[in-house]
C-alpha positions in Angstrom: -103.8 53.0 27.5 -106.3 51.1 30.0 -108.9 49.3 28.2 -111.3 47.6 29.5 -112.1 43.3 27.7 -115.0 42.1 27.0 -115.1 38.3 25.8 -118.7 38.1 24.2 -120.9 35.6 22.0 -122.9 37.1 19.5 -126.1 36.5 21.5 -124.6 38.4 24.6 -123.7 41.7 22.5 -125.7 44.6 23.1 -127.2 46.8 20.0 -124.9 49.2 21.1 -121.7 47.1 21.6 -122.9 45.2 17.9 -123.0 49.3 16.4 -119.5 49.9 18.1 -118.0 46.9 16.9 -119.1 47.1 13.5 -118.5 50.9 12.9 -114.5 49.8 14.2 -114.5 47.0 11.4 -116.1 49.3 8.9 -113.7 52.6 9.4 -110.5 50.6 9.7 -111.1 47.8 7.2 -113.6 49.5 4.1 -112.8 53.2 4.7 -109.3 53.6 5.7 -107.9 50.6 3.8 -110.3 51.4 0.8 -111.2 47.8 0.6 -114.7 46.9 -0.4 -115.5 43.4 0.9 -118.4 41.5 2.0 -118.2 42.8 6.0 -121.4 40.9 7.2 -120.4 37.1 6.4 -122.6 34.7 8.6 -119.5 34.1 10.9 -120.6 36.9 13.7 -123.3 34.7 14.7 -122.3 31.4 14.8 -122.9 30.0 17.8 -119.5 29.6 18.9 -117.8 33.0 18.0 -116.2 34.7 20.4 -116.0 38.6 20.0 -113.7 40.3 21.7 -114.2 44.0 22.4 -111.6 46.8 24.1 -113.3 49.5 25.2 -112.0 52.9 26.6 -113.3 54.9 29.9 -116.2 56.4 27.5 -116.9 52.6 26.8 -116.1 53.5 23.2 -115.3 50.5 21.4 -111.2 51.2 20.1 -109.9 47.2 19.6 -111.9 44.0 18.4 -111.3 41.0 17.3 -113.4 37.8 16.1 -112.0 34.3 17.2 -113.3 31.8 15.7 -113.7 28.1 16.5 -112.0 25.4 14.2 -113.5 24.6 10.9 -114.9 27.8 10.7 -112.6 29.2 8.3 -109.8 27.1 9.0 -109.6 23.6 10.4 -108.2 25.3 13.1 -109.2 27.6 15.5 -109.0 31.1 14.3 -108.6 34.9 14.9 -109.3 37.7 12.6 -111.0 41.2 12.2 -108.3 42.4 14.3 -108.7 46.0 14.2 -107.6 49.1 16.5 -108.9 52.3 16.0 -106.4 55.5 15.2 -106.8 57.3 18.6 -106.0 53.9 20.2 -102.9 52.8 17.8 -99.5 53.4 19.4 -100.3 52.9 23.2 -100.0 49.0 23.2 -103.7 47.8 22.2 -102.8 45.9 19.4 -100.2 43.7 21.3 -102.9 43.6 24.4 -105.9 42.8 21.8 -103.8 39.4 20.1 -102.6 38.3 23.8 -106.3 38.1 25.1 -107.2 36.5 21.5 -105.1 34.0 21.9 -105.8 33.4 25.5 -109.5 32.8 23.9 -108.8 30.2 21.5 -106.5 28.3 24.4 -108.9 28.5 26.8 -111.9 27.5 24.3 -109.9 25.7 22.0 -107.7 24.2 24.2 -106.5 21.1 21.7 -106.2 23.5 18.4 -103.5 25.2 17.0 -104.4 29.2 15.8 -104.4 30.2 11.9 -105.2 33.4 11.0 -104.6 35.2 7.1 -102.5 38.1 7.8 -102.1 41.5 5.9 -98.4 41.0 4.9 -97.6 44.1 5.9 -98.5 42.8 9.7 -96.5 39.7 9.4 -93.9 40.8 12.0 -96.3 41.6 14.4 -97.7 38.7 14.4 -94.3 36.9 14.4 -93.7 38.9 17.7 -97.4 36.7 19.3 -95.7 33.5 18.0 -97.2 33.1 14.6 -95.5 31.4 11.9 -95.7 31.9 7.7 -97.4 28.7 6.2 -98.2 30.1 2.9 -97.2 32.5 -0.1 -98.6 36.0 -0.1 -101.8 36.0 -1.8 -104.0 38.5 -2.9 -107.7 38.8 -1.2 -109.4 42.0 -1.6 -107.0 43.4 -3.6 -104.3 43.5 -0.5 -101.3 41.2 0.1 -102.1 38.5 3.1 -100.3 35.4 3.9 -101.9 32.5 6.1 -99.9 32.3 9.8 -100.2 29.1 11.8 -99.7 29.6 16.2 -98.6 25.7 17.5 -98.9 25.0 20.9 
């Protein structure tokens, strides 16, 4: 699957790609996971977010993810809201999605390491992009997660 990256700050979204993004986050993370959580949290626009939106030859938005800079969440820099939509899973977005995170939080970030908080279930994946277990599983939202740490 060819998709197309767009590395964006809040300010730079248009309404539609802000729609697009959120309607990803909303169908993968609240409707298909059943998990009822407080999806707006402040972080979007924060001046130094970085959203990073795939999008497919309709434009439609099928992969995002929200890197965030250090001591947002973590002391670290950060990447989460990683999400893929069904008619993009299997053809390799997810694995192209984290690579151009990363590259985000390197290139912005340059002297931070990467922490994220990982659905357990994901844990290898994220193994595969380097990430490391620094924590016991915990429950947020009612679902296993684990915090991952990326050195470099």
């Amino acid at each position: 699957m060819t998709l197309e990256w767009l590395d964006l700050g809040f300010s730079e979204l248009t309404l539609e790609q802000l729609y697009g993004l959120l309607q990803l986050r909303v169908d993968v993370f609240v409707v298909e996971q059943n998990c009822p959580y407080p999806e707006l949290d402040g972080k979007d626009k924060h001046p130094q977010t970085r959203h990073l939106l795939g999008q497919d030859e309709l434009g439609n938005i099928v992969a995002y993810s929200r890197v965030l800079a250090p001591r947002i969440s973590y002391p670290q820099a950060s990447i989460g809201r990683v999400a893929v939509a069904k008619s993009a899973r299997g053809h390799g977005a997810a694995n192209q999605l984290m690579q151009a995170a990363i590259a985000i939080a390197k290139q912005h970030w340059p002297n931070d390491n990467i922490q994220i908080g990982a659905q357990d279930y994901l844990r290898h994946f994220y193994q595969q992009h380097g990430f490391v277990v620094n924590s016991d599983v915990y429950l947020e939202d009612g679902i296993e997660h684990l915090d991952m740490l990326l050195i470099y």
